[in-house]
Each structure stands twice: as C-alpha cells, then as structure tokens.
N, C-alpha and C positions, 0 to 999 in steps of 0.2 A: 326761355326764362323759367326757373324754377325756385322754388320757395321751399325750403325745410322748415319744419317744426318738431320740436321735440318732449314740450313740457305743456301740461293741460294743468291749468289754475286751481282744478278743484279735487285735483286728487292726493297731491303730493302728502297733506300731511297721515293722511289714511295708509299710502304708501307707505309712511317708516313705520307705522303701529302696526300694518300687516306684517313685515320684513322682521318686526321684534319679535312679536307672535309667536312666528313661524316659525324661526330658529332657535328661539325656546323648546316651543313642540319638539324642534327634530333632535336637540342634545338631550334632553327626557327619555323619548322613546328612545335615544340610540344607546344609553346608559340601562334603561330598563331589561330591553330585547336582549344585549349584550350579555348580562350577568343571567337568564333565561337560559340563553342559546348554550351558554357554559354546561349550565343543570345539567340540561337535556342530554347534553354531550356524555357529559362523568355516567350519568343514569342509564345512558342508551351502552353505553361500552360495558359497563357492570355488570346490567341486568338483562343482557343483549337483544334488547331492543330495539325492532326494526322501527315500528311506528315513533318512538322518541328518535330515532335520530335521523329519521326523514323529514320528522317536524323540526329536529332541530337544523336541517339542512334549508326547510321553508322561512323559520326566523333568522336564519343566517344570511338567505338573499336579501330580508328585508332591512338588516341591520346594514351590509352593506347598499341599500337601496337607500337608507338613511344619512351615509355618509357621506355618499356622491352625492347624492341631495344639495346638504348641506354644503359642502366643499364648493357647487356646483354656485350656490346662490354667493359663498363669499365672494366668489370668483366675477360672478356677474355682476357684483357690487362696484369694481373697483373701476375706475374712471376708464373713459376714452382716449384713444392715443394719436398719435399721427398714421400708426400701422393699424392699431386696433380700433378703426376709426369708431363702430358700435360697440366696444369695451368689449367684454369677456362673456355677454350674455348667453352667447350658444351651449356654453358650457353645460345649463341649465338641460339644454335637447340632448348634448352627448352622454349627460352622468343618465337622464331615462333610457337612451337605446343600450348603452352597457350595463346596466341593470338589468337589462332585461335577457339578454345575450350571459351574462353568469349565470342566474338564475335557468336555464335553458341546460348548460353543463352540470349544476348541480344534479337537477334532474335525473340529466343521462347517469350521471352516478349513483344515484340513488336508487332508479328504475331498474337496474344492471342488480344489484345487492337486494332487492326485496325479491326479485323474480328468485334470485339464487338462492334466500331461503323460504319462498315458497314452497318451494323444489322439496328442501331439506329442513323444516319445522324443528326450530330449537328452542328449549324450556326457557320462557320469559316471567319475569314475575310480574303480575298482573296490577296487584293493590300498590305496590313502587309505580307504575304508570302510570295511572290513574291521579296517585298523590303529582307526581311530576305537573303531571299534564293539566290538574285542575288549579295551579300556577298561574298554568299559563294562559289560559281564559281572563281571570285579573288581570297581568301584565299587558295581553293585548287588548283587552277590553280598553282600560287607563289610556292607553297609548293610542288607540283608536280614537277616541274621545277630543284627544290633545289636536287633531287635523280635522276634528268635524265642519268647526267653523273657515277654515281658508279652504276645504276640499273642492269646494264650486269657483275658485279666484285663480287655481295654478294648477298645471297636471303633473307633478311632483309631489305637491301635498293631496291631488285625489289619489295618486296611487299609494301612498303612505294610506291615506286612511284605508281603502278598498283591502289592501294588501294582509294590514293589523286585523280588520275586520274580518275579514278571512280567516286569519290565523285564530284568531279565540275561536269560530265554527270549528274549524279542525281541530283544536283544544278538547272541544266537547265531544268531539270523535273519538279519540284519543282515550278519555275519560272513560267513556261508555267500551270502548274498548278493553282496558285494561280490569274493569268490573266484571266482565263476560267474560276474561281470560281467566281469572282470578275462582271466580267459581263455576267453569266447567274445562277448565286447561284447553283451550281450542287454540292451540298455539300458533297455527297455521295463519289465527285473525290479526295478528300483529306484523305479517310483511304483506298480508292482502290490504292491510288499511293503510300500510306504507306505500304502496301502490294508488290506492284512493286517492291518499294527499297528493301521490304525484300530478296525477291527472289534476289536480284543485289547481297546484300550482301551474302547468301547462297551460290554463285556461286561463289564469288571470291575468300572465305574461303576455300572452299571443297578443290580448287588445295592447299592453304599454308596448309593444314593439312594435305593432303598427304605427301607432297614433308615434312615435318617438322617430320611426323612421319616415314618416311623413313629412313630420318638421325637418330632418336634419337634410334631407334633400330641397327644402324648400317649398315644398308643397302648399297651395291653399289650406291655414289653420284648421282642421274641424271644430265646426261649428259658427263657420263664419261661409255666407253662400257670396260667392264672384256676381252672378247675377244680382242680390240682393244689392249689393253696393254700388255696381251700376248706378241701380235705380236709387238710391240713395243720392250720390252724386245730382243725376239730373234734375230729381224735386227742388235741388236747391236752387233760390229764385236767379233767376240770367242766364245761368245753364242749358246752353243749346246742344251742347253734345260732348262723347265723352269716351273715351278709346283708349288701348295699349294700357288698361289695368292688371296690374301685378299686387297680389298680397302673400306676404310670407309670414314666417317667425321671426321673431330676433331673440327671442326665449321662450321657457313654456308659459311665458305670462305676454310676451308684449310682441306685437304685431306691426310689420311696416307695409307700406302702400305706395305706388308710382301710378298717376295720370297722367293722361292728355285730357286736358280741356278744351272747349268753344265757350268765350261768355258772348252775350248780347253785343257786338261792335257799337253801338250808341252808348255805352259807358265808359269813362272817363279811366285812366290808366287805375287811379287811385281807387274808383270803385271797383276795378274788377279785383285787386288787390284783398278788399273787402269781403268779395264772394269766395277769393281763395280761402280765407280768414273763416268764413261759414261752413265752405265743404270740411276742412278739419277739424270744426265743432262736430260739427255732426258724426262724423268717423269715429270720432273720440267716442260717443254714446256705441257704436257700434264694435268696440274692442280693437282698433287700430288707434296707435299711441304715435306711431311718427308716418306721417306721410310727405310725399312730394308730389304738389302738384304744377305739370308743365304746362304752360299756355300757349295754344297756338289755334289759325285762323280756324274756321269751320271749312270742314271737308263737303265740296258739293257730289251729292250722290252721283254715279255714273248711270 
C-alpha cells in the first residue's frame, strides 16, 4: 500500500515569488555578463591580451551557466505527463553537469594559449586592461548581488552567485594586472595571470560537477544524511520500524523519498494513515518534497 504526496501547504506561495526572483536575476545577469564578455572579447583581440580573454572565456562559462540555468528552470516548470510523470525537473541537474563540462573545455583552450605565450611575451597595453577589467568588477559585483538572496534555496543560483563572485575577485586581478604592465612592461604577467584565472576557474568547477554529478546518477542529495532521516522517520509517534529508504533529486531544489514502514498494529487503518500524514510533515521540514511511504507488517529480527 503506498501513499504519494506532492504538495506541502505552506510553501507554495513563497514558491512562485522565489521562481519570479530568480529568473529575473538570471535574465540581468545573463544580459549584463553578455554585453562584458563582448568587451573583453574586442579588447582581448586588439590589445592582445591574454588575461582579458581568459577572463573573458571565465564570463562566457558563466553566461552560458546562466542560460542553461534558466532554460533549465522553464523546462522544469512545465507540468507532468503520462511519460514525464515528474515533469522536466532534472533538467535543472543536466544544465549544472554541462556547465560545468564546457567550462572544463574552455579551460583546456585557454590553458593551451596562455602557456604559448608565456613561452613567447607580446606587447599588451596595460592602462586598456585595467580600464576593461575594472568593468568588470561592477558588472559582476551587481550580478553577484542579484543570487545572494536564493544562493542558500538552489544549487544553480549558489553556483551563479559563487561563480559572479569569483569573477569580480579576478576582475581585480586583472586590474592590478594591467596597472603593473602599464608601468613597468612586464608583459610576460598577462598570460601568467591568464594561467591564474585558469586554475580559479578549475577549482570552482570541480565542486559544481561533483555535486551535479551526484544528482544526475541519483545519489543521496548533499546535505541531507540517510541515517539522519531514519531517525527522523522512527521519532515519529507509532513508528516501530523503518527500512528500504531511498532519497534522490528530482531537481537542484527538490528531493524524493521511498519507505517501508512498521506502525503500532493496535491502530485503526485510518490512524496509521494519519501517521503516514506525520512522517511527510516532517520530511518536508527536512528538504524532501514528495515522498512515498509503503506500509508493511514489522519484520521480527532473526
């Protein structure tokens, strides 16, 4: 006998005012970063700079990290089907692990072209970089700012803001960069800080493609313990016992759940129905949004 639930009473309306939020934030930032990334581009080919167009390679992941985003949430907006019986929510897992897998390429691109002119130091103009780059400190500043408040509710919007917030630090790299080029010609420091940024960017990647590839195979959410919920389960009152628990993703915000249960056999069908009714309160508090739970007799120990 099993019970689905899928909607908790006291969140829905909070629900659409994060959903509006958010997808403000991501058309801002994706509009801002955009018209940046362009700069960067024109400036980095001009003025042949390695450091602008590494950075502008790091705001390019993120713009497209902003698009899958987005695309990622309309997608997971749109109702459930007979096929699609949990709607399009995963989408939300696949736009983080492909994110993070371009951003991965760009790199190798990037890392390939700063070593080469490492190698071979050519005249960059310094005070043009610095002007670029302290842009772009604002831009992602702003833009950072935009995901402060959902970064703790979705792991799409923390890696938007982590990602932004990153980028303005490398901004001021950049900056301070092109000031030290500018009056002492060190030109060699503009694919060694292209280098720098790479490695920024490698590190920030590696956690979103775990944590992305975690979800997409299904794995226990980080930040939610298997044992903890156990015990969750059994506090609740009648609850004799409690086995065969599975918790996954169903996006980077919502989480599902399968038990077995034992209630008290001295309860009445309709109460233990009740206590079903209780353990999905409860999970709700604990970031599991639809659970099933199955009832069956208590297992006597061997």
């Amino acid at each position: 006998m099993a019970h689905n639930h899928d909607h908790h009473p006291h969140s829905h309306s909070h629900g659409l005012e994060f959903q509006h939020g958010r997808n403000t934030a991501f058309i801002v930032g994706i509009c801002l970063n955009s018209a940046f990334v362009i700069a960067e581009i024109i400036g980095g080919i001009i003025y042949h700079s390695m450091a602008l167009l590494t950075d502008a390679g790091h705001n390019a992941g993120d713009v497209a990290s902003l698009v899958l985003s987005l695309l990622a949430f309309k997608m997971a907006e749109k109702k459930s089907s007979a096929v699609y019986t949990y709607g399009y929510k995963k989408t939300t897992v696949l736009a983080a692990l492909t994110n993070a897998v371009i951003l991965f390429i760009a790199v190798g691109i990037l890392g390939y072209e700063s070593i080469t002119r490492l190698l071979h130091p050519e005249k960059v103009a310094g005070g043009v970089i610095a002007w670029i780059a302290s842009a772009g400190i604002v831009i992602n500043g702003v833009s950072a700012l935009l995901f402060y408040s959902n970064r703790k509710k979705e792991l799409n919007a923390r890696a938007a803001y982590l990602h932004l917030l990153t980028d303005a630090l490398v901004s001021v790299g950049v900056v301070a960069t092109g000031i030290i080029i500018l009056y002492t010609a060190w030109y060699w420091l503009d694919p060694a800080v292209g280098l720098v940024i790479m490695l920024i960017i490698l590190v920030s990647t590696w956690r979103l493609l775990g944590d992305s590839f975690r979800m997409t195979i299904d794995a226990v959410p980080s930040g939610i313990e298997l044992e903890e919920i156990k015990k969750v389960i059994l506090r609740t009152a009648h609850v004799k016992q409690v086995w065969h628990v599975h918790v996954w993703p169903l996006s980077t915000t919502e989480n599902a759940l399968t038990a077995h249960v034992a209630i008290d056999d001295q309860l009445s069908f309709d109460e233990k129905l009740k206590v079903i009714a209780d353990i999905r309160h409860e999970l709700m508090h604990h970031n599991i949004h639809h659970s099933t739970i199955e009832l069956q007799k208590m297992v006597e120990p061997h």
